[in-house]
Every structure is written in C-alpha cells, then in structure tokens.
C-alpha atoms as one frame of an Amber mdcrd trajectory, in Angstrom:
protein
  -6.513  -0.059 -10.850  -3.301   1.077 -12.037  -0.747   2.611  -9.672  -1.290
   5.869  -8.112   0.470   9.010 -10.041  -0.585  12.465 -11.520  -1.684  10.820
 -14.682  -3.817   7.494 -13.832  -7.429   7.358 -13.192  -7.043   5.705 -10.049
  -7.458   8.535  -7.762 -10.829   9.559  -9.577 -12.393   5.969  -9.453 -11.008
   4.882  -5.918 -14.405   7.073  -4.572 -16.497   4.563  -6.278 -14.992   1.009
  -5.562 -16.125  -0.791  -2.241 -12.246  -1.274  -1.112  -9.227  -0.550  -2.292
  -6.165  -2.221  -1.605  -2.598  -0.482  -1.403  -0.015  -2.644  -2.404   3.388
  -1.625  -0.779   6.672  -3.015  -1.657   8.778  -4.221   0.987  12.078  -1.978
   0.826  11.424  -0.400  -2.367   8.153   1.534  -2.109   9.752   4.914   0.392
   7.562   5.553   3.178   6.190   9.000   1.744   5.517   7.916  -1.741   3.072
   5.748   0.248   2.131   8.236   2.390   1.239  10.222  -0.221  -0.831   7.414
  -2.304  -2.830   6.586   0.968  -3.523  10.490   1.555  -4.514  10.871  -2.292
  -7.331   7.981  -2.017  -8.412   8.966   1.812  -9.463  12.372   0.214 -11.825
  11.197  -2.127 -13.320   9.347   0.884 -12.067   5.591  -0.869 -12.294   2.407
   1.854  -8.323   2.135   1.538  -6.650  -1.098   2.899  -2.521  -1.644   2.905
  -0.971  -4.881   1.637   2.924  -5.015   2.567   4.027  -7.347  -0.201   7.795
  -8.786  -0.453   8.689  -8.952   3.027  11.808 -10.729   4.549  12.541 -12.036
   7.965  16.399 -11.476   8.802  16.033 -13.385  11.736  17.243 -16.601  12.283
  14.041 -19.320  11.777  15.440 -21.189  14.961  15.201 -17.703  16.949  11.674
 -16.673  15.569  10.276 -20.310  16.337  11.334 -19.669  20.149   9.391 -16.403
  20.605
C-alpha cells in the first residue's frame, strides 16, 4: 500500500488486509509522524506490525562482539 497521508487509500484498505507492515526509517521518519501512521491504521482495527528499516550501529564491532 502506498504510504500513509490524508490522500492515499491506505488507511481505508488497511481494515481489510491480514497484516500490515509499517515501514519506519531509521533517523528520518520523526517519532510522531509514526505515531500518528500507527494510530491511523489501529483505528480501523488493521493487524499493524513495525519494520525499523536503515538502522546503524555506532558502536565499535569489537565492543558489540564482547557483550
């Protein structure tokens, strides 16, 4: 489905698809655009699922292999 805005469909189909997935942007998408997209699709009752896309580690590899 096409992103979630005033003037796409998506909000009126979500209801009828089994799952729909939410894909956030790692530092681009701000927190309550998202917020608002996952509110919009939990109203009409849609199975809503987030997807956190782009992310980057800024910790050393040598430190995250130790944990």
């Amino acid at each position: 489905l096409p992103p979630v805005n005033q003037t796409s469909p998506t909000v009126g189909l979500a209801g009828f698809m089994d799952k729909v997935l939410l894909v956030v942007e790692a530092e681009k998408n701000s927190h309550d655009t998202v917020k608002r997209g996952y509110r919009e699709l939990a109203n009409v009752r849609a199975d809503v699922a987030v997807v956190l896309n782009k992310v980057h580690s800024y910790t050393p590899k040598w430190l995250a292999l130790e944990s």
